[in-house]
C-alpha positions as CSV (number, residue, x, y, z in Angstrom):
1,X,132.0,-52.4,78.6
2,X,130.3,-55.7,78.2
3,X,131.7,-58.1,75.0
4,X,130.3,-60.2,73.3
5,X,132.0,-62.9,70.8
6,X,129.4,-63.7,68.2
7,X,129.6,-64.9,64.1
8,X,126.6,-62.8,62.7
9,X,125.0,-60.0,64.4
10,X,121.1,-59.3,63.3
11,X,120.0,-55.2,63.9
12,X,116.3,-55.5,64.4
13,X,113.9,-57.5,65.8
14,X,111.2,-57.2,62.9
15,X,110.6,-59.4,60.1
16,X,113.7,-59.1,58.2
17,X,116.3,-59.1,61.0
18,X,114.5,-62.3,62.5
19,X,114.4,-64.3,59.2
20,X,117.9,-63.3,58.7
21,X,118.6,-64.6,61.8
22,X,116.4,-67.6,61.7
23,X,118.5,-68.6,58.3
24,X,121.5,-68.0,59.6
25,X,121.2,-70.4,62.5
26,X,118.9,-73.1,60.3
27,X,122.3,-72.9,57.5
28,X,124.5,-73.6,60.5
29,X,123.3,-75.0,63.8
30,X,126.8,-74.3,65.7
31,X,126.6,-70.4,64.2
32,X,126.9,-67.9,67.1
33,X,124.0,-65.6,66.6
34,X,123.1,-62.4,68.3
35,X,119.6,-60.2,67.8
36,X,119.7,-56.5,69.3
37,X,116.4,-55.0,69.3
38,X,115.7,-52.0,70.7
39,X,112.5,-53.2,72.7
40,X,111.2,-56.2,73.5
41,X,111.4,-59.4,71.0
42,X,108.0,-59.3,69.1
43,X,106.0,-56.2,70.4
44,X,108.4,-53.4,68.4
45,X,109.0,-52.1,65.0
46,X,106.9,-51.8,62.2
47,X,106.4,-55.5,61.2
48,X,105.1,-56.5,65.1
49,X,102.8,-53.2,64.8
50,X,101.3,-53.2,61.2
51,X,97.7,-53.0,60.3
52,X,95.6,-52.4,57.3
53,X,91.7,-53.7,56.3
54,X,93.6,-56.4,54.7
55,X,97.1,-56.7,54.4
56,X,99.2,-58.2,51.7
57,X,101.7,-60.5,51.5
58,X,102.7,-61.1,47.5
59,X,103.7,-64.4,46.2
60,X,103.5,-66.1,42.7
61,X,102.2,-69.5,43.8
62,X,101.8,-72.7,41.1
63,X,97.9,-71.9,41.1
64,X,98.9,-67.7,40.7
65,X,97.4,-66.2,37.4
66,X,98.3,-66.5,34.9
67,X,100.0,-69.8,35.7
68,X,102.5,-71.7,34.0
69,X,106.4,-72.1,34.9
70,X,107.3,-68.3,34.1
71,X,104.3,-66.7,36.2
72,X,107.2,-65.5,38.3
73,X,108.4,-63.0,35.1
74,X,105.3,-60.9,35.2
75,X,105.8,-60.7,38.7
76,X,109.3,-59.3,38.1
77,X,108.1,-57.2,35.7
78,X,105.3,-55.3,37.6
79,X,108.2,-54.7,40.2
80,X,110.6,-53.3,38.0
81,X,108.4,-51.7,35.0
82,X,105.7,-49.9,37.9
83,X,108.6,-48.9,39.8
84,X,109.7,-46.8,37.4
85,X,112.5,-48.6,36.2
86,X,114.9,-47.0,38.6
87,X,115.5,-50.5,40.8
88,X,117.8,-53.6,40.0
89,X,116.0,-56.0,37.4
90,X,118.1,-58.9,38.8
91,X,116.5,-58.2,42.3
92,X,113.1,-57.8,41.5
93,X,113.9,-61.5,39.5
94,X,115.0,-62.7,43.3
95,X,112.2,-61.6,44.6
96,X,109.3,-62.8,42.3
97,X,111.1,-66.2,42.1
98,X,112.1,-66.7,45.5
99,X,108.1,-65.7,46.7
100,X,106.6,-68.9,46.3
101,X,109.5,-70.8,49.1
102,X,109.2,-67.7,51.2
103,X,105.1,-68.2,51.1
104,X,105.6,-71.9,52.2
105,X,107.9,-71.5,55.0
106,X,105.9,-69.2,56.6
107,X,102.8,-71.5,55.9
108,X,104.8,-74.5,57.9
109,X,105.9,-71.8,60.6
110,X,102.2,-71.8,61.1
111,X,101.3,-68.4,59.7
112,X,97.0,-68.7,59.4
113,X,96.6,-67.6,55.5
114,X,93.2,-67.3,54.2
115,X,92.7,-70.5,52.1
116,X,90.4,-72.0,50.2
117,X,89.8,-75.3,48.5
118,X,93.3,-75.9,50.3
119,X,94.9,-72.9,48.2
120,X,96.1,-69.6,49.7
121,X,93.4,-67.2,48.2
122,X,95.1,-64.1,46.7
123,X,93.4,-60.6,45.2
124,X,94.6,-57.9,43.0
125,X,96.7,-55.4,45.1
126,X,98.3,-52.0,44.1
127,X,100.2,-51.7,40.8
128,X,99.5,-55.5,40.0
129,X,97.1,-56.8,37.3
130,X,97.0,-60.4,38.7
131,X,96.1,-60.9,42.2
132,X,98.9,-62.3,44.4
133,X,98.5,-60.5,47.4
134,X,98.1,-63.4,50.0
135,X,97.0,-62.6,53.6
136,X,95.3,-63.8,57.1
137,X,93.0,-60.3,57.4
138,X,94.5,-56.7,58.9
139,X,97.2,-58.1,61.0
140,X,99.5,-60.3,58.5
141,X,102.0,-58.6,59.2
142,X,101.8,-59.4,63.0
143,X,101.0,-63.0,62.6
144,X,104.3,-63.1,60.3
145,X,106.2,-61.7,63.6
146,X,104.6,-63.7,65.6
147,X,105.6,-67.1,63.5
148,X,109.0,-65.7,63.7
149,X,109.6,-64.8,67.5
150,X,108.2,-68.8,67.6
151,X,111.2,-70.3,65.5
152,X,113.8,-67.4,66.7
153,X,112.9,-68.7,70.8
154,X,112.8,-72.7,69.1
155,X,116.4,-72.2,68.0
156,X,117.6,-70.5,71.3
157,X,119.1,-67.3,69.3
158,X,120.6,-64.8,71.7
159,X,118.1,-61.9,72.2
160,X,119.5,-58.6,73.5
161,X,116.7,-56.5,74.5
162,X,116.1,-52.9,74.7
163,X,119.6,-51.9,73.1
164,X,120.7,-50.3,70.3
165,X,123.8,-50.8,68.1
166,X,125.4,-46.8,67.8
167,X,128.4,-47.8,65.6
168,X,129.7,-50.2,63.1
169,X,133.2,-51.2,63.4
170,X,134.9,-51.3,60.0
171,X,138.9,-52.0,59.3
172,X,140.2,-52.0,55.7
173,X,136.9,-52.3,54.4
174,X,135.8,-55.2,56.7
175,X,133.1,-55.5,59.3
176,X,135.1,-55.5,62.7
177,X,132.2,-55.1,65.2
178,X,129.8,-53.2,66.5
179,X,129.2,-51.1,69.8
180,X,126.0,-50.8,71.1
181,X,124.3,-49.4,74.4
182,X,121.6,-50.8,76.4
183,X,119.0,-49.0,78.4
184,X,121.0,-48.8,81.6
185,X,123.6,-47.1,79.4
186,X,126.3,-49.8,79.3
187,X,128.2,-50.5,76.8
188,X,128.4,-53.0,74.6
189,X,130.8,-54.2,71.7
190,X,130.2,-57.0,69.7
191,X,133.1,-58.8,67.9
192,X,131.8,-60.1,65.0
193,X,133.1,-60.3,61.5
194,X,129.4,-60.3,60.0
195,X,126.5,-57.7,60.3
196,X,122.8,-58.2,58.9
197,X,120.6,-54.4,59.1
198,X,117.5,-55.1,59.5
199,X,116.0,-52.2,61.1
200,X,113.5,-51.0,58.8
201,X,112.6,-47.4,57.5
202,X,113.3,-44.0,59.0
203,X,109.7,-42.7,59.5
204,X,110.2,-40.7,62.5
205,X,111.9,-38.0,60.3
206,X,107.7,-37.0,58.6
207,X,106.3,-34.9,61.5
208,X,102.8,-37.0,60.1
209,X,103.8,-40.7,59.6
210,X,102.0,-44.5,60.9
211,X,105.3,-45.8,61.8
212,X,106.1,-47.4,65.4
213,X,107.9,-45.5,67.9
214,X,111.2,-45.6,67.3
215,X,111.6,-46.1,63.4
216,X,114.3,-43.4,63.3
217,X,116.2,-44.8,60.1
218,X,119.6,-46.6,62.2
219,X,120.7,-48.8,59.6
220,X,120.7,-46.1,57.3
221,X,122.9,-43.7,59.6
222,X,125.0,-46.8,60.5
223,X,125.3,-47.2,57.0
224,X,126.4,-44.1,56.3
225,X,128.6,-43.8,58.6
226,X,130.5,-47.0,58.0
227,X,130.9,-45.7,54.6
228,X,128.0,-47.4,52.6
229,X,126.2,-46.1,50.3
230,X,122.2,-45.3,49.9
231,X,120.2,-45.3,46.9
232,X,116.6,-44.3,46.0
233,X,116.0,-42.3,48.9
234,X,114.0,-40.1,47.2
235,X,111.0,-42.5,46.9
236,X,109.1,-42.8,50.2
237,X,105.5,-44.0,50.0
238,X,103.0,-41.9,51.7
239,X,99.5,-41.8,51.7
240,X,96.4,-40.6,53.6
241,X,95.9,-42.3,57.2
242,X,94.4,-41.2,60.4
243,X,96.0,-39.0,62.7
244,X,94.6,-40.5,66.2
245,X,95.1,-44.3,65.2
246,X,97.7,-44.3,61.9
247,X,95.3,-46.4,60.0
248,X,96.2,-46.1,56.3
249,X,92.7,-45.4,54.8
250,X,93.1,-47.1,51.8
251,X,90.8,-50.1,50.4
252,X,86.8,-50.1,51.5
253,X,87.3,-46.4,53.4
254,X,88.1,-44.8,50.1
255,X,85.7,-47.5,48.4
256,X,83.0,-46.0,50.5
257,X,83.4,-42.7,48.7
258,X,83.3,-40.6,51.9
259,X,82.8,-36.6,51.9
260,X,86.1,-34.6,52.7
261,X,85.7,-32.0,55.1
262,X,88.2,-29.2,56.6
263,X,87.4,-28.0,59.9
264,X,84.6,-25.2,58.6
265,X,82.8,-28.3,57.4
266,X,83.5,-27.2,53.6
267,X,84.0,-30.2,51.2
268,X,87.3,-28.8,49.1
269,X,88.5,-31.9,46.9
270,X,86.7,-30.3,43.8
271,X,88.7,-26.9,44.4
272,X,91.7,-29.1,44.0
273,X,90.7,-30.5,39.9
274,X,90.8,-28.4,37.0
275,X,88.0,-26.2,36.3
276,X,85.0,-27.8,35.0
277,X,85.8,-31.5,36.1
278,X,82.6,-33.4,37.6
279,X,81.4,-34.5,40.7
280,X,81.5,-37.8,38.9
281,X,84.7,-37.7,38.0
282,X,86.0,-36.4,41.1
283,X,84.3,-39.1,43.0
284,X,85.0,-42.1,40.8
285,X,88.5,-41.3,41.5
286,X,87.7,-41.3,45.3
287,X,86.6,-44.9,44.9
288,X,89.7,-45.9,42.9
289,X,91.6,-44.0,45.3
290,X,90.9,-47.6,47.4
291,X,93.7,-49.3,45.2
292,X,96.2,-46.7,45.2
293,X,96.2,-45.6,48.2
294,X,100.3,-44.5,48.1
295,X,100.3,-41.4,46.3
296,X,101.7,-41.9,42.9
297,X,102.2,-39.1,40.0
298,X,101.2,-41.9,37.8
299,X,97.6,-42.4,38.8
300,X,95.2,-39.5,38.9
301,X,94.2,-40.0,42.5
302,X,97.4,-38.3,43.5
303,X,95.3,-35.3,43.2
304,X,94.0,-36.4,46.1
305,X,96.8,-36.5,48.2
306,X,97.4,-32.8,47.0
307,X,94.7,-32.0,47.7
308,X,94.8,-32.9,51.7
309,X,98.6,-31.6,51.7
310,X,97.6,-28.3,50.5
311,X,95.0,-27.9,52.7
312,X,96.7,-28.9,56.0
313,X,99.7,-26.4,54.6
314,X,96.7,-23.6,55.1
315,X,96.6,-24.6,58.8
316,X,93.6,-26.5,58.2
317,X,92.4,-30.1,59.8
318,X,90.9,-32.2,57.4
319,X,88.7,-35.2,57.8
320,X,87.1,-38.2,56.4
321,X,83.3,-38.1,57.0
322,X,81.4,-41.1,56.8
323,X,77.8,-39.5,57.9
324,X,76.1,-38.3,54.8
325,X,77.1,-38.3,51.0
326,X,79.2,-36.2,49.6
327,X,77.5,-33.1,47.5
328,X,75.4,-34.5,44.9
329,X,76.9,-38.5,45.2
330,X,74.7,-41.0,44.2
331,X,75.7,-44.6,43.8
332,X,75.0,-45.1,40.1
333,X,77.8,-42.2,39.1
334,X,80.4,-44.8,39.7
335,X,81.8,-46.0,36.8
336,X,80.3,-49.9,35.7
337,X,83.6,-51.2,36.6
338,X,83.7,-49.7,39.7
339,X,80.2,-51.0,40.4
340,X,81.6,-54.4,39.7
341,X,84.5,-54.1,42.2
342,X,82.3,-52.8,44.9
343,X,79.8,-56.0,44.3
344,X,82.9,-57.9,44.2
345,X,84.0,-57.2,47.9
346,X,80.3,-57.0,49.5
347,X,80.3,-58.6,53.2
348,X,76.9,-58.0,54.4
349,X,74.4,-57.1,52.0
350,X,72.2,-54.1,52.1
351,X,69.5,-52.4,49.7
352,X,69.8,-50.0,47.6
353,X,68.3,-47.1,49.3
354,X,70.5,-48.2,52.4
355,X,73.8,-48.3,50.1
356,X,72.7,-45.0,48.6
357,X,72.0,-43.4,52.1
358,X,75.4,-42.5,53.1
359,X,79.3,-43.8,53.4
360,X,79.1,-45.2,56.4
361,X,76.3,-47.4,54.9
362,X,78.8,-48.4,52.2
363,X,81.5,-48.8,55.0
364,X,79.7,-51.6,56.6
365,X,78.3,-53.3,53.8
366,X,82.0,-53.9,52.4
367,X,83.6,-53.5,55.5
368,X,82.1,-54.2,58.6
369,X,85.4,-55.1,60.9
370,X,86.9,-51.5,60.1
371,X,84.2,-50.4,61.8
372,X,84.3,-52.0,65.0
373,X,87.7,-51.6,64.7
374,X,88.1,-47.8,64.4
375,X,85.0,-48.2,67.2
376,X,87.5,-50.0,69.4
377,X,90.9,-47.9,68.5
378,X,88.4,-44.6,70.0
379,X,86.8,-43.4,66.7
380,X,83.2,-44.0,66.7
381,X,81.5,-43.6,63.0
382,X,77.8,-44.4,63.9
383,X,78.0,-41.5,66.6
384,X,78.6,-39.2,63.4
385,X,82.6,-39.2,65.0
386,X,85.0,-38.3,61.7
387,X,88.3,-39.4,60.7
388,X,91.2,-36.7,61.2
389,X,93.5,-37.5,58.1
390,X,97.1,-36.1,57.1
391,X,99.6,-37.4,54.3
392,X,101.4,-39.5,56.2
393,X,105.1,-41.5,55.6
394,X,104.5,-45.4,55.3
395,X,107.6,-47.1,53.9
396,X,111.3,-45.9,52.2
397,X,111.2,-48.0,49.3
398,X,115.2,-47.0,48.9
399,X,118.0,-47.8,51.8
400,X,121.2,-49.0,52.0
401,X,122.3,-50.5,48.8
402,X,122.5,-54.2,48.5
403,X,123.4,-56.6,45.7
404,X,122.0,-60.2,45.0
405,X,123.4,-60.8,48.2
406,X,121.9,-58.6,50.1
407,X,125.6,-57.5,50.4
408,X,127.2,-54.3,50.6
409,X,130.2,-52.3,49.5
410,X,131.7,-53.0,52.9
411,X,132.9,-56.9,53.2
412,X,130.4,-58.3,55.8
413,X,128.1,-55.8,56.0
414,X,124.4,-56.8,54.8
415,X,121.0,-55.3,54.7
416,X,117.1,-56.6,54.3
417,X,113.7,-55.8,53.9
418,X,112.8,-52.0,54.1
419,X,116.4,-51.0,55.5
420,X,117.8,-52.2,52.4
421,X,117.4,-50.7,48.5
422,X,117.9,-51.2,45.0
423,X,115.2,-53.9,45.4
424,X,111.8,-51.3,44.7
425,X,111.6,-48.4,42.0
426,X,109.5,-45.7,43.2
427,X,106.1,-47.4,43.0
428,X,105.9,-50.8,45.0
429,X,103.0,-53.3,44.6
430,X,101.0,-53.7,47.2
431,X,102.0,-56.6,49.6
432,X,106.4,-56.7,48.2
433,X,107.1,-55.1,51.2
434,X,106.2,-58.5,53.7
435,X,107.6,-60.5,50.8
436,X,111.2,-58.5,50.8
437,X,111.5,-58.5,54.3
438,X,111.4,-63.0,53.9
439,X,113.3,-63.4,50.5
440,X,116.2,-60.6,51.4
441,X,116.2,-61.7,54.9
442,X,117.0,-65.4,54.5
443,X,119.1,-64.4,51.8
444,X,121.2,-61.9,53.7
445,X,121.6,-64.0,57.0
446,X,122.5,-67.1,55.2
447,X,125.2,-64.9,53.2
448,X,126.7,-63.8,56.6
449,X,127.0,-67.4,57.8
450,X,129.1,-68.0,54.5
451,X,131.2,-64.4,55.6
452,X,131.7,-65.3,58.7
453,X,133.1,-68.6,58.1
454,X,135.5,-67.6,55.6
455,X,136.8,-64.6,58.1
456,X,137.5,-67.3,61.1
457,X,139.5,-69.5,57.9
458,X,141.7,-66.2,58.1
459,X,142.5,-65.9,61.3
460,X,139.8,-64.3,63.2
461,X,138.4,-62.5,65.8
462,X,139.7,-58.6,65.5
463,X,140.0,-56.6,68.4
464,X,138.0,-53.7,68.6
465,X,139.1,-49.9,68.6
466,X,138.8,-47.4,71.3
467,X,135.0,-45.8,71.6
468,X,134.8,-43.8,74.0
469,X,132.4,-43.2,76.6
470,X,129.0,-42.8,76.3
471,X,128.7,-40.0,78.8
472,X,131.0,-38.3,77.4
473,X,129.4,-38.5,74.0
474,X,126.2,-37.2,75.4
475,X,126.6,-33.6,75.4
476,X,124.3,-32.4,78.0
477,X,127.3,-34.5,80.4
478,X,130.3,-33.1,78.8
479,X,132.1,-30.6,80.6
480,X,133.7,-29.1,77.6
481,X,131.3,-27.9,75.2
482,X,132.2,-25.4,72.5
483,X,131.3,-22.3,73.4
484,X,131.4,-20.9,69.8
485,X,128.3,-23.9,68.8
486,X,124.6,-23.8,69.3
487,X,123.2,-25.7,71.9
488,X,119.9,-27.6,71.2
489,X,118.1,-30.2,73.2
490,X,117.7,-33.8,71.2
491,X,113.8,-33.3,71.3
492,X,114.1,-30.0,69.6
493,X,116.2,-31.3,67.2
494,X,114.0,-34.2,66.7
495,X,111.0,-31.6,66.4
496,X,113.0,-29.0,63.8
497,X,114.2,-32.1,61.7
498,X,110.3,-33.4,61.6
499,X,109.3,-30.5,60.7
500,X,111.5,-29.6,57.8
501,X,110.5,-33.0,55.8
502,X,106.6,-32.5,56.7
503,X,106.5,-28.9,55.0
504,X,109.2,-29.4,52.4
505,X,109.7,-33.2,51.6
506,X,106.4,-34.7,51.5
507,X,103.7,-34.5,49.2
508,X,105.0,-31.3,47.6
509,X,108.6,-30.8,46.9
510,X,109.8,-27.9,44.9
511,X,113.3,-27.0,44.3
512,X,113.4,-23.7,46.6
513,X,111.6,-26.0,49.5
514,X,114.2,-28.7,48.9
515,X,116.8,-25.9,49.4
516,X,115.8,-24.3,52.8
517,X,115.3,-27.9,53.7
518,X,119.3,-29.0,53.1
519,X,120.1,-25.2,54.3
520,X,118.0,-26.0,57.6
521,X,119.8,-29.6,58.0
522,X,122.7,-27.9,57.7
523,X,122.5,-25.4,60.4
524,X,121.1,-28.2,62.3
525,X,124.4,-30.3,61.9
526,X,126.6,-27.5,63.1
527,X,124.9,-28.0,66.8
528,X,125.8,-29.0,69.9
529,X,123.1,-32.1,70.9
530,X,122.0,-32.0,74.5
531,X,120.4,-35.3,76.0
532,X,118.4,-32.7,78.3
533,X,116.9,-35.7,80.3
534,X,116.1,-38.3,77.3
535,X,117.0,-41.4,77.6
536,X,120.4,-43.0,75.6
537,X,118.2,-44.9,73.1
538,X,116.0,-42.2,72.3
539,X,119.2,-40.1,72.5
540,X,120.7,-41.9,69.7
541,X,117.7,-42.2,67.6
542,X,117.1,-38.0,67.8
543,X,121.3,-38.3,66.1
544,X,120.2,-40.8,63.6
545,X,117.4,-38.6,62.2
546,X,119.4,-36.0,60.9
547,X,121.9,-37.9,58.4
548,X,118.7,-40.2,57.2
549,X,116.6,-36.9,56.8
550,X,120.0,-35.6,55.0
551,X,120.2,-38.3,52.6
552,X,117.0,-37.8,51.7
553,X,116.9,-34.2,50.6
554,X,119.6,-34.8,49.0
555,X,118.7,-37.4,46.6
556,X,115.5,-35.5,46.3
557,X,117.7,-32.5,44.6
558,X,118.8,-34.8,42.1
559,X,115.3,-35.2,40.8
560,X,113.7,-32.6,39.0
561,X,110.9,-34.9,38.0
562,X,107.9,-36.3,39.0
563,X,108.0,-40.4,39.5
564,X,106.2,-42.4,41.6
565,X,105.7,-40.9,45.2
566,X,108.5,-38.3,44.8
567,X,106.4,-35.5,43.2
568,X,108.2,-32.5,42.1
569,X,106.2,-29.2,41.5
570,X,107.4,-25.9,39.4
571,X,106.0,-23.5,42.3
572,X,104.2,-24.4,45.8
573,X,100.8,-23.2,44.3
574,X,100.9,-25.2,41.4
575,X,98.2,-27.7,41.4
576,X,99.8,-30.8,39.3
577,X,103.6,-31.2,39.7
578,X,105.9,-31.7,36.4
579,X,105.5,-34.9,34.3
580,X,108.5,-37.7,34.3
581,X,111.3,-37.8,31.8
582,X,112.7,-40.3,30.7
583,X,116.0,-39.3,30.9
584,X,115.8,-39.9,34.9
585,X,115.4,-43.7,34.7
586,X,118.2,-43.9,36.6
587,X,118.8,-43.9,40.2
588,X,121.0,-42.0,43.0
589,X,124.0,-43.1,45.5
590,X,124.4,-41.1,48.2
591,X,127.5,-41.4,50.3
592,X,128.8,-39.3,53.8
593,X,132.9,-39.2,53.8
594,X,134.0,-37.0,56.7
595,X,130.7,-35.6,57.2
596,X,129.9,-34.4,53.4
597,X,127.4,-35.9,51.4
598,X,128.5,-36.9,47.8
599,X,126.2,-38.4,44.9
600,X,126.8,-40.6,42.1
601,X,124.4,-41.4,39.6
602,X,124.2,-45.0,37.9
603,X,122.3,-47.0,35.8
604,X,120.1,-50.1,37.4
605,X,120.7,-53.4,36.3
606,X,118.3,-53.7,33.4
607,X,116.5,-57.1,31.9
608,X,118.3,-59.0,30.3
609,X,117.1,-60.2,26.5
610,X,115.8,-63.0,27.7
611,X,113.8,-61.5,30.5
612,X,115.5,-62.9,33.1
């Protein structure tokens, strides 16, 4: 077993781990710090591989509308109040306040922002009515990485490479270590007194999701396991994307009011809308679809999302075409202030018989880069090529639970950006999730720094407890394997797991689905895991699946409600699921003690008075 002495040890190698890190060693230049990542630094994970028509990165700024000194309380408020008032105010403060020196750091790191007159220009994102949403074009996110990989190499942090941390040490409530394994299978413990998750969401439990390989939820199994809690794991955005290339189609592809198709060619959206609505309105919603592209049971183009869902739950493949106008379109049904955001975003002007010709028209009027870049990524629109779409997972806006430090209930235990929750409600405006991973991140490593001292003022470094070996671990190499216990391989575990959230826990979740889902898991638990050839990372992250996918059935049962992404139906063939109540404005802990999962309900921390 290889050790390693180290002060504060960063899970992750995306944008929240490598701020945290970044922080930790900018607050203390003599600060030991480590960074496992499971691949290589700057190439893996969710932030390095992100892509959208234009990504969003929020940030009250002094020249972001409104203006004035408390601009940063409307921000606040759209996080909290369109989140459904089931996340901590005080967080949401942190955020909105701390966006505006998370925004310039990044600017000095070199991050290429769109700017003009010398200003980062901002537009109105999803579930915001000011526009904050900075952003360099589709690949933010991957500039943001990139700036951070620069700093993280400046500062010589230790980088670990292709490992994974399996287990968290914990004494008496205290971070003690962690163990880890690389990909030759050695392994590794870490004696550290201080821990930062940063390992993002868990999207590898949704058979359908646009996640990076290997986004299998560990600091939320770690969590668990440690003995931390999770909150809000109900609430996982997804939204309509492309099965070949996981583009979300959100923005100018819904603006371009494109038909939907199944595989017998029939356009079925209207099927899907009460009796009687119109083409009009059934397309207007299309376009406005563009700025709400998460599904959310607060905005009528949910019925959208059901729509696909249902569909694909008939065994049919459905598809986005762009060659020819949906039955009966024409350009003038959109609604005036729909014609004025489509004029708004116009790239390369056309006439009007060419923008009333078809969606692909539209497309390349507004959009001409998605194009070329679908062209590129094998999907060719002007060859007539279509767009296989499926509700796909895109981001848990719940995770471990964190306070203003992004601390835990475990002493030295921490947790940013999308691992982490309590810091979205159900809904999340478009470009918070970039923004969280900066804020939480800095905050979070800088708070370990400040652990870590006051641990070696007390007398450390621990010793760590017996593991055990690996190889041993790994079923498919242990030579005494319970007889009376099912054997199944990791990949068909990985594969039964997917496919219990994709049918029960994603657009449509019903409370007999949600209990042959938890039934399922459970049978699942009571198995023998056989590595059957895969390798120890992938090994671990096939184990990790089943408590994330766990917790989230779980806190789905609590919820007999529709809010936000979590939509909750009466019966599998109803067409709208059941309104919110407000007696639910609350949110969910989930806990694992000796392998049983346990809830508590509390209250978020609410506004103050004041509004602050």
């Amino acid at each position: 077993m290889k050790h390693f002495d180290c002060d504060v040890l960063v899970v992750g190698g995306g944008g929240a781990a490598l701020r945290a890190a970044i922080a930790a060693k900018e607050l203390d230049p003599e600060c030991k710090v480590y960074v496992v990542t499971k691949g290589k630094l700057g190439t893996t994970g969710t932030t390095a591989n992100s892509c959208s028509d234009r990504m969003a990165f929020h940030a009250t700024l002094p020249h972001t509308e409104p203006g004035g000194e408390d601009a940063w309380k409307y921000h606040a408020d759209d996080i909290y109040r369109i989140g459904g008032r089931v996340s901590d105010y005080d967080l949401a403060v942190i955020l909105a306040k701390k966006s505006r020196e998370a925004f310039e750091y990044l600017d000095e790191l070199g991050v290429p922002f769109v700017k003009k007159d010398g200003k980062a220009h901002q537009f109105v994102t999803d579930g915001s009515k000011y526009a904050r949403a900075c952003y360099t074009g589709p690949k933010t996110a991957i500039h943001i990485e990139e700036a951070l990989v620069r700093r993280t190499r400046e500062l010589g942090i230790n980088i670990i490479e292709n490992s994974m941390i399996v287990r968290l040490q914990v004494e008496d409530g205290q971070i003690t270590g962690a163990f880890g394994v690389n990909e030759d299978e050695e392994m590794m413990f870490f004696n550290t007194p201080a821990v930062v998750l940063g390992t993002g969401g868990g999207g590898e439990v949704f058979s359908q999701h646009v996640y990076p390989p290997g986004a299998s939820g560990d600091g939320y199994a770690l969590a668990l396991n440690a003995g931390a809690s999770l909150v809000n794991m109900e609430f996982i955005q997804i939204g309509i994307a492309s099965v070949k290339t996981k583009l979300n189609c959100s923005g100018s592809f819904m603006r371009a009011v494109p038909r939907f198709i199944n595989e017998d060619g029939e356009e079925f959206l209207a099927r899907y809308f009460p009796e009687g609505t119109s083409l009009e309105y059934v397309y207007n919603i299309v376009f406005e679809k563009g700025a709400s592209w998460p599904v959310s049971c607060e905005h009528p183009s949910s019925q959208i999302d059901i729509a696909v869902f249902k569909e694909t739950m008939k065994g049919k493949r459905v598809y986005l075409d762009f060659s020819e106008n949906p039955r009966g379109f024409s350009f003038d049904m959109l609604k005036p202030e729909n014609r004025d955001k489509y004029a708004s975003e116009i790239n390369q002007p056309v006439s009007d018989e060419q923008r009333n010709s078809s969606p692909l028209a539209r497309l390349g009027e507004i959009n001409p880069d998605s194009i070329q870049w679908l062209k590129d990524n094998g999907i060719d629109l002007d060859k007539g090529e279509m767009i296989e779409i499926a509700a796909s997972g895109q981001h848990f806006q719940g995770g471990v639970k964190i306070r203003d430090k992004g601390d835990t209930e475990i002493a030295g235990l921490f947790a940013a950006g999308e691992c982490a929750g309590g810091q979205h409600g159900a809904n999340r405006p478009g470009g918070n999730a970039l923004l969280d991973c900066q804020v939480f991140g800095k905050i979070a490593g800088e708070a370990a720094v400040h652990h870590a001292r006051s641990m070696k003022a007390e007398g450390w470094p621990a010793k760590p407890k017996p593991f055990g070996d690996l190889r041993q671990e790994c079923i498919g190499e242990d030579k005494d394997i319970d007889s009376d216990k099912p054997l199944i391989s990791a990949a068909e575990l990985k594969r039964e797991i997917q496919n219990i959230i994709g049918r029960y826990v994603s657009i449509v979740r019903t409370r007999e689905g949600l209990a042959k889902a938890w039934e399922r898991l459970g049978q699942l638990g009571k198995c023998h895991v056989d590595r059957a050839g895969m390798n120890i990372i992938e090994y671990y992250e096939s184990l990790n699946l089943l408590p994330v996918a766990k917790a989230i059935v779980k806190a789905c049962m609590q919820r007999p409600e529709s809010r936000g992404p979590h939509l909750f139906f009466e019966s599998e063939e109803a067409l709208r699921p059941v309104g919110g109540n407000p007696d639910y404005e609350k949110y969910f802990v989930i806990r694992c003690r000796d392998g049983e999962f346990t809830v508590e309900t509390q209250t978020p921390v609410r506004p103050r008075e004041d509004g602050r």
